[in-house]
Each structure stands twice: as structure tokens, then as C-alpha cells.
C-alpha positions in Angstrom: 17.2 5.5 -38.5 14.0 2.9 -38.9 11.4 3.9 -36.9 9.8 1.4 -34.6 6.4 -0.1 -35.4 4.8 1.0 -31.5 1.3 -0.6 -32.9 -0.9 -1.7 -30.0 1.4 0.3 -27.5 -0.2 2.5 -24.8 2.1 5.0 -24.2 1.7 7.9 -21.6 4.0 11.0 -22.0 3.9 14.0 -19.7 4.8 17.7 -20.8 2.9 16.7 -23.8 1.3 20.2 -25.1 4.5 21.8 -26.7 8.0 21.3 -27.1 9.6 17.9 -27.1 6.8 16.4 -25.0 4.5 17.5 -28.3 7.1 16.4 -30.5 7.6 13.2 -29.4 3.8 12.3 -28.4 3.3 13.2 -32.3 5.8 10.4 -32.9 4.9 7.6 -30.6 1.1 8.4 -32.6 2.8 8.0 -35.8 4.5 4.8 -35.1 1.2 2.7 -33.7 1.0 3.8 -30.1 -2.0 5.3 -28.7 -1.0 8.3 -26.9 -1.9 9.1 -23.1 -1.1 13.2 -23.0 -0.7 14.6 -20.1 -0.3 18.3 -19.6 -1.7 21.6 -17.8 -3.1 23.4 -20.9 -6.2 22.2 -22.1 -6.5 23.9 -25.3 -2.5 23.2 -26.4 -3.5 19.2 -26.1 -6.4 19.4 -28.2 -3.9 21.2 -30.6 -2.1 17.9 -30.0 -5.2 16.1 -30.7 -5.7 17.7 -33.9 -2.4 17.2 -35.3 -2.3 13.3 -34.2 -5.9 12.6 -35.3 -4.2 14.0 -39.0 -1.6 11.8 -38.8 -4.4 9.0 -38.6 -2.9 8.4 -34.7 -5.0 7.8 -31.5 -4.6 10.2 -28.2 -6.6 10.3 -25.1 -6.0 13.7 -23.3 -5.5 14.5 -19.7 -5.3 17.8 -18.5 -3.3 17.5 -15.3 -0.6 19.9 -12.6 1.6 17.7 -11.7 2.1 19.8 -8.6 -1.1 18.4 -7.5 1.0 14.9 -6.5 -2.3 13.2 -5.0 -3.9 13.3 -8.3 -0.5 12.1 -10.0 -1.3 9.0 -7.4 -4.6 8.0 -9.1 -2.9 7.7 -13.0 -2.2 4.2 -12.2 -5.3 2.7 -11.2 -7.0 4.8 -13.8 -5.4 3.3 -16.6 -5.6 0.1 -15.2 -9.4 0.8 -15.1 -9.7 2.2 -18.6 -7.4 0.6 -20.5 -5.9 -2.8 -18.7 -2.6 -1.7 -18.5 0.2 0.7 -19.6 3.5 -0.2 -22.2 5.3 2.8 -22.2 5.8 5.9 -19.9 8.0 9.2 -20.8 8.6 11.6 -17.8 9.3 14.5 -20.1 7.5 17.5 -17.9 9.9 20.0 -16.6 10.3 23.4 -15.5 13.0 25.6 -15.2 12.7 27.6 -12.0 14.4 30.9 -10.9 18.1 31.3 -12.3 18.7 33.1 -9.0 22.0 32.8 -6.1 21.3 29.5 -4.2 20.8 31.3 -1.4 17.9 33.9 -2.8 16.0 30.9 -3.8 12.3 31.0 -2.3 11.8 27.9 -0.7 8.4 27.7 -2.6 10.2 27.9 -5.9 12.4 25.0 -4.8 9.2 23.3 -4.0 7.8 23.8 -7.1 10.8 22.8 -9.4 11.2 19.8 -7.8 7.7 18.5 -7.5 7.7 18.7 -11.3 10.7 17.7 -12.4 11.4 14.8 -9.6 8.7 14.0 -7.1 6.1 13.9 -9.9 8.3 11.4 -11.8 8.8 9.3 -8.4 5.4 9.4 -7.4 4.3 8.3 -11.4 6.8 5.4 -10.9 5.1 4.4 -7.8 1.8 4.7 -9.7 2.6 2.9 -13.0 5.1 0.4 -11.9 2.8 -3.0 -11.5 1.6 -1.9 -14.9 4.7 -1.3 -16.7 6.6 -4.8 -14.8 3.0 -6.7 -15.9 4.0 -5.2 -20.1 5.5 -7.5 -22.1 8.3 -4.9 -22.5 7.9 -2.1 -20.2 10.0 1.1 -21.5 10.5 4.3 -19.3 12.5 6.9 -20.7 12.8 10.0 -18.2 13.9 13.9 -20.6 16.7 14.7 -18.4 19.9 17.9 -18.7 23.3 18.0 -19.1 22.9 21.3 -16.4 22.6 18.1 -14.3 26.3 17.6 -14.6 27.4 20.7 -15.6 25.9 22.5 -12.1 26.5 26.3 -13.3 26.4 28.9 -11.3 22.5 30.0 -10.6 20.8 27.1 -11.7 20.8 25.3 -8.5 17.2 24.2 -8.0 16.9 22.9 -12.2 20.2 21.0 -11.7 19.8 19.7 -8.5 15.9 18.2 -9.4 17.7 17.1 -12.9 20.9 15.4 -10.9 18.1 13.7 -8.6 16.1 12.6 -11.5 19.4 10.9 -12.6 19.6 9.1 -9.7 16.4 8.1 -9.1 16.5 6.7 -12.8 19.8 4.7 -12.2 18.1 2.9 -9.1 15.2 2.2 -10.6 16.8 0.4 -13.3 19.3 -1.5 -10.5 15.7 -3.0 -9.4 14.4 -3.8 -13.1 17.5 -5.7 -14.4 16.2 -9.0 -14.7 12.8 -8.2 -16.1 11.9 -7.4 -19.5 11.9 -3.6 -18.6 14.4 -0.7 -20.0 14.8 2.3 -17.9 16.7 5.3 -19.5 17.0 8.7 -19.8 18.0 11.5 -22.7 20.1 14.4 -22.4 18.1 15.9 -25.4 20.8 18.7 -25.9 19.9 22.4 -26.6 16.7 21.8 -28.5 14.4 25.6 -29.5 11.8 25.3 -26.5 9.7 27.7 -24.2 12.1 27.0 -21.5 15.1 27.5 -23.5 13.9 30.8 -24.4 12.6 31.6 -20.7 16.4 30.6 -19.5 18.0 32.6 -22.5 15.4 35.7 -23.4 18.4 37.4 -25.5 18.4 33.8 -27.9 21.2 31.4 -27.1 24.9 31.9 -28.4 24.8 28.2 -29.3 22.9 26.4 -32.2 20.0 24.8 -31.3 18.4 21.5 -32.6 13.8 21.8 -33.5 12.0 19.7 -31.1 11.1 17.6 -34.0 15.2 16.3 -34.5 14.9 14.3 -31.4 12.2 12.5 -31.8 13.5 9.6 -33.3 16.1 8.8 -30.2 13.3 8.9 -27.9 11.2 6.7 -30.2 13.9 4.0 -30.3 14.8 3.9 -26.5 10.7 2.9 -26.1 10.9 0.4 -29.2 11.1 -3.5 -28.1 14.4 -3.7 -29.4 16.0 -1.0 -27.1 19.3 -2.2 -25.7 20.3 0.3 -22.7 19.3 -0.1 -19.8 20.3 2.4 -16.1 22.1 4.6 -19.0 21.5 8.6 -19.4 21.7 8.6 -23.7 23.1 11.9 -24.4 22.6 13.4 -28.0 24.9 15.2 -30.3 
């Protein structure tokens, strides 16, 4: 797979520090783009930093919660302010919540799961969008699950913020189709993450894929040259 040249890109990725969100911020540097990464743990980012600034990339770091939804608000005028606009934005944060009985679910947890893993994503849409429209080829990519469709038992809060996220994505795109703007989202598969090992503390009994072996799907579904658009991309 050729990677795409992202030179002069700004691209803004959230769950940046580790797994996939590191992964793939590590990539976007690679390929040109100067990376916006956002994530709650200040000293994992400037882990990031390091490892970008080797590969001769450019990252600006922002230590954010994106439970705290009023400070989500304020990404768009801010990079507006610093840096005149915004090319590319991956929703990648996520958390997995209690693997509990629907019914012995705390409403705070489902608060929590789905502030992260949908209403941030919303409320960063509402934020960024007159800055991704106002790109000469705005690309949104959104990591999404295939617990989203499979709904197993006592993973209700994940898969229902994951089957909203779907959703949400779809419409979005509906609204985008005649501009120059591609609106996706990746089923990544079982990829070796914190969360994967939080949701299976015994190890998996399935193979699992290194963060690193997705990279290159996400990097083409920001490139200029993308051609889905409204579609959930689910990898082997």
C-alpha cells in the first residue's frame, strides 16, 4: 500500500497517547502532517512527541478529558486562532466501560462511556466543522467496533455509544455529500490495546493484530484520494 504524502496537512487525532491513537498519530507525522494530539496523559504525549520529533515529524500536544465537553467546545476556535484552520480530524478516543448486566449499569458509567466515545465526537463535529467544510479536502475518520453490530451480552453501554457513533457518522456524511469532504469510520478489528486487555484480562482466544498494522488503512481513508464516503471500512 503507497502511503499518502499528508505534507502541509493539520491533522487532529484524539486518544493519541497509546494504542492506535499513538499508532496512527506516529503515521499521519510520518507522511507530512503536523499532528494535533489530544489525550489525558501528559507524560504518554510527550512520549509521542519524542517518537515523532525522531521521525523528523511535527506535533503540537494537548492534554485534554474529553469528559470535560465545554472545553471539547473551544478546540475549534482555538485552531482557528493558532493555526487558520484544520484538514483532518480522527475521533479515535474510546473507553470501554463496565462489562456488567444492562440493568447493573451505574448510570454514571453510562455517562461516562458515552461522553467519550459519542458526545465528545458530536460535540468535536460541531466545533471543527466550518473548518474542516472551509479544507480543501476535509477528511474525518471516526475508530469505531464491530461490538457495535455484534451487541453481546454485557457490553451494553460500549456497543450502544459505538452503534450511536455509527449513526451519527452516517448522517453526517448524508449532510457532506456534495462537498469535497469524506466522512468514514474503521472497524479496526482485534488490535493488542489497553482496552483489549482491560476487556479480556485472561489474553484473548483470538489472534490479535499490533496497533502499528492498521495504520496504513487509517492513513489512506484521510489521504486526498480517499474514495468512501458514509461507509464503516471494516478490516481483516
Amino acid at each position: 500500500m503507497t502511503k499518502p504524502d499528508l505534507s502541509g496537512k493539520l491533522a487532529l487525532i484524539t486518544g493519541a497517547s497509546r494504542g492506535i491513537g499513538a499508532a496512527v498519530a506516529l503515521g499521519l507525522a510520518e507522511a507530512g502532517a503536523h499532528v494535533i494530539a489530544v489525550a489525558r496523559t501528559v507524560g504518554a504525549l510527550e512520549a509521542l512527541d519524542d517518537k515523532i520529533q525522531t521521525v523528523g515529524g511535527k506535533a503540537t500536544l494537548l492534554p485534554l478529558d474529553l469528559r470535560r465537553l465545554d472545553e471539547v467546545d473551544k478546540l475549534g476556535p482555538t485552531m482557528a486562532e493558532r493555526f487558520g484552520g484544520l484538514d483532518i480530524f480522527i475521533g479515535n478516543a474510546g473507553t470501554l466501560g463496565p462489562l456488567s448486566p444492562a440493568g447493573h449499569v451505574k448510570p454514571q458509567d453510562w455517562d461516562k462511556v458515552f461522553k467519550v466515545n459519542f458526545m465528545a465526537n458530536v460535540r468535536l463535529i460541531r466545533s471543527l466543522d466550518p473548518l474542516l467544510r472551509a479544507a480543501d479536502k476535509g477528511r474525518v475518520v471516526f475508530t469505531t467496533s464491530q461490538i457495535a453490530d455484534e451487541s453481546p451480552a454485557y457490553w451494553a453501554p460500549y456497543a450502544s455509544s459505538k452503534a450511536a457513533l455509527n449513526t451519527f457518522m452516517k448522517t453526517y456524511a448524508a449532510e457532506t455529500e456534495k462537498t469535497n469532504m469524506r466522512i468514514n469510520a474503521i472497524h479496526p478489528g482485534a488490535v493488542k490495546t489497553a482496552m483489549m486487555d482491560d476487556a479480556f484480562p485472561g489474553g484473548p482466544d483470538f489472534p490479535v493484530k499490533d496497533p502499528a498494522d492498521v495504520v496504513d488503512d487509517f492513513l489512506s481513508a484521510v489521504a486526498d484520494n480517499c474514495p468512501y464516503h458514509g461507509q464503516i471500512i471494516k478490516l481483516p
